[in-house]
C-alpha positions as CSV (number, residue, x, y, z in Angstrom):
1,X,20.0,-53.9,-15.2
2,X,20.3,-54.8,-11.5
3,X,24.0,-53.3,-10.2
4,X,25.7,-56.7,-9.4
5,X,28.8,-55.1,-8.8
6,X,27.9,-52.8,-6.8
7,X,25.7,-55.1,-4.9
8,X,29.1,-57.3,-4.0
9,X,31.3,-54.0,-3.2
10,X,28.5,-53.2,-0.6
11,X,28.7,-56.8,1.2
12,X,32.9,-56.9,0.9
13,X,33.1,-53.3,2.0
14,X,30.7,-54.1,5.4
15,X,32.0,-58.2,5.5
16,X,33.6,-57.1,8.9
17,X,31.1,-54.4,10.1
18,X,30.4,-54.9,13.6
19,X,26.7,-56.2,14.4
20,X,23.6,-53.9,14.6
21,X,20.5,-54.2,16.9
22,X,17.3,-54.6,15.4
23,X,17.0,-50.7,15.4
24,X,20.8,-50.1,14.4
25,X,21.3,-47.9,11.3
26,X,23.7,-48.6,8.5
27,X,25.1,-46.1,6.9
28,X,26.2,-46.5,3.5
29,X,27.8,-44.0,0.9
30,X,26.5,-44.3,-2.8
31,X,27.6,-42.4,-6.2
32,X,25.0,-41.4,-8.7
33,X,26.4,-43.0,-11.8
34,X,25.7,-41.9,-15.3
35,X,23.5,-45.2,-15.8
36,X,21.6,-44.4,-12.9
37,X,19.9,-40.9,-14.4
38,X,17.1,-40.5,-16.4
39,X,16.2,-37.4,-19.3
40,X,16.3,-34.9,-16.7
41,X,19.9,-35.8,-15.8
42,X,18.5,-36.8,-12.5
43,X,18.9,-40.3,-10.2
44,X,16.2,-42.0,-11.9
45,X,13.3,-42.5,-9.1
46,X,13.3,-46.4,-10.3
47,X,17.1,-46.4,-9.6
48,X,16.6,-44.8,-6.2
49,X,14.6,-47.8,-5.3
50,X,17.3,-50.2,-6.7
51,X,19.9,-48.2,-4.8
52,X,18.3,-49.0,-1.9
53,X,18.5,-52.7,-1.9
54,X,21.9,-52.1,-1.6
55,X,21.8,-50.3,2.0
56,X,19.0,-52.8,3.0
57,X,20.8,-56.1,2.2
58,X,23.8,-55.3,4.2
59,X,21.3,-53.9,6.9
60,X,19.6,-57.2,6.9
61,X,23.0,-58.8,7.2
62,X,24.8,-56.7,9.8
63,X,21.6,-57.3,11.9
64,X,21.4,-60.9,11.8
65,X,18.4,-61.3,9.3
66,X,20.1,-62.8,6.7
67,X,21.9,-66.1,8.8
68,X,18.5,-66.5,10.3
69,X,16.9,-66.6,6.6
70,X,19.8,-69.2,5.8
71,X,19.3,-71.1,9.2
72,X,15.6,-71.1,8.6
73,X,15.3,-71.6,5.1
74,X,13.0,-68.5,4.7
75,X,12.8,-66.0,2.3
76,X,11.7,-62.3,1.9
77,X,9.4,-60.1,0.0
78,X,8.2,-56.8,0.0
79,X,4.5,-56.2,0.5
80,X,4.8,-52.4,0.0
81,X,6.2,-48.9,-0.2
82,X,5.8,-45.5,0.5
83,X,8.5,-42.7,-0.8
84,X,8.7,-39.2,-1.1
85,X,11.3,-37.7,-3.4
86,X,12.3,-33.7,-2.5
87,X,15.9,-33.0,-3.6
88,X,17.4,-33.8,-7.1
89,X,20.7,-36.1,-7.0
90,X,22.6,-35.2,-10.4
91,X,24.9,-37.4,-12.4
92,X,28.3,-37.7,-9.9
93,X,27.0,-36.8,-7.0
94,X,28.1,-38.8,-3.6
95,X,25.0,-39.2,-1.3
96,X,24.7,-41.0,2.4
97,X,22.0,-43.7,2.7
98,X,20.9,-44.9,5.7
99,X,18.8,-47.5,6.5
100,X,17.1,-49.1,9.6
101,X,14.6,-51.3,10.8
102,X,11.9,-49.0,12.6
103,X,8.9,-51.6,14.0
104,X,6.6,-54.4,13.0
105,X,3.5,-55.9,13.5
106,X,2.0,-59.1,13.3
107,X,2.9,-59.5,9.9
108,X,5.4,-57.0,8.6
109,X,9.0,-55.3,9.3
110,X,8.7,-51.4,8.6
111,X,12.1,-50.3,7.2
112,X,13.2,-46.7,6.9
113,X,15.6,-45.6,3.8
114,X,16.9,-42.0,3.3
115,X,19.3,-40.4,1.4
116,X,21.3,-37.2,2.5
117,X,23.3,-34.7,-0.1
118,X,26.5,-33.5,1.2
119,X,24.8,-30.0,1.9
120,X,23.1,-31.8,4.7
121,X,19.9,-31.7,2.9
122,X,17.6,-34.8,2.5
123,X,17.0,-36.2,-0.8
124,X,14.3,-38.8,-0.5
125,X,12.8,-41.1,2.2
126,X,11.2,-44.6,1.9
127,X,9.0,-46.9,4.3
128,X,9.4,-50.2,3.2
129,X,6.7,-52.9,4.3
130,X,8.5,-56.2,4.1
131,X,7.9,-60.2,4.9
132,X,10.0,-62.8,5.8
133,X,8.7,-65.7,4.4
134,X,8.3,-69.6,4.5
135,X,6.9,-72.7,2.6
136,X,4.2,-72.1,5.0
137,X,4.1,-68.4,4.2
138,X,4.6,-65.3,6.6
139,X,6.9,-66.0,9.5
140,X,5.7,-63.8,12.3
141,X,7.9,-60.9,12.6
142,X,8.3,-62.0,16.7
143,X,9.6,-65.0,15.5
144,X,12.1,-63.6,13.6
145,X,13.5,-61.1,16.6
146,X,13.4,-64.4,18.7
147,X,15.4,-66.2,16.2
148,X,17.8,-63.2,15.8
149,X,17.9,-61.9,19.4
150,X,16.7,-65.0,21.3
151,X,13.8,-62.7,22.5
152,X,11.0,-60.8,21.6
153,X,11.8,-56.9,22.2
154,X,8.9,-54.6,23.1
155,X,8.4,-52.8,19.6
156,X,6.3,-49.2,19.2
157,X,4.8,-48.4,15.9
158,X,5.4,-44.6,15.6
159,X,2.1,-43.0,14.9
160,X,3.1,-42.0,11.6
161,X,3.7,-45.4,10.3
162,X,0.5,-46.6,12.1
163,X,-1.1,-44.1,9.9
164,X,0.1,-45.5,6.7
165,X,-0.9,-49.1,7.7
166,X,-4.7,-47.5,8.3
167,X,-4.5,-46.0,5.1
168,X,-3.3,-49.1,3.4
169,X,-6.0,-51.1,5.6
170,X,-8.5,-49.3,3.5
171,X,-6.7,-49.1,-0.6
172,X,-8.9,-51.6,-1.9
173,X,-6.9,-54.8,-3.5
174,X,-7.4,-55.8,-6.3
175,X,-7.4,-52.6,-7.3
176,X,-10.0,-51.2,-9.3
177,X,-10.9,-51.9,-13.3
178,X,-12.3,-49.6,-15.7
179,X,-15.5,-51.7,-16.7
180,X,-14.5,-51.7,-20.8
């Protein structure tokens, strides 16, 4: 089940938040509840990515992305992901997200998730590849900044991220079938 509540806590907690820049990072504190774990008594990796909505909705607000989807009638989707999970979060333990939008290109917004335990260490990592769209579908990510900032900022694609979008370049889609 999708955590409604929380989802509301997160946008009444931040409702007076200052604004971020396109590259701003929120910073967001999250409990892993006892609904949120799997057999292992672990924060279920599905949950982690549900978690995150929660950091990346308020992001999109605090930055401006969200009146402009309003203003604009636009929507937003995600095209893809790439995660790497290294620490365990148990059952009651208090981690900090952040989240922040890191580039784009002619298509897509490349947002960053991470979570931190309190010993400092971090728990997982996530590169979102996400669309805003219209009834016309994709609405150039320029566009968007122009909207939001009323210009376009110069944006560099780190290399790693430039790397993914090669790899992805070359996945093939639709994936393959086992010829049964």
């Amino acid at each position: 089940m999708y955590p409604v509540l929380r989802f509301v806590k997160e946008f009444i907690k931040f409702r007076k938040a200052p604004a971020l820049p396109f590259d701003g990072t929120h910073v967001s504190h999250h409990m892993c509840m006892p609904w949120d774990i799997d057999l292992w008594m672990e924060l279920n990796n599905g949950r982690t990515l549900t978690l995150y909505d929660l950091g990346r909705m308020v992001l999109a607000q605090r930055a401006g992305l969200l009146g402009a989807m309003k203003r604009n009638r636009w929507g937003m989707t995600m095209a893809g992901a790439c995660v790497r999970y290294r620490r365990r979060i148990r059952v009651f333990d208090v981690v900090e997200m952040r989240s922040r939008a890191v580039c784009w290109d002619e298509k897509f917004i490349y947002i960053e998730q991470s979570m931190w335990r309190k010993d400092g260490e971090c728990a997982n990592h996530i590169v979102y590849r996400s669309a805003v769209t219209s009834k016309n579908g994709i609405v150039p990510p320029a566009q968007v900044a122009k909207d939001i900032m009323g210009k376009e900022p110069d944006v560099k694609i780190p290399d790693w991220i430039a790397k993914w979008i090669e790899a992805e370049a070359l996945r093939p889609w639709p994936p393959m079938q086992d010829d049964k």
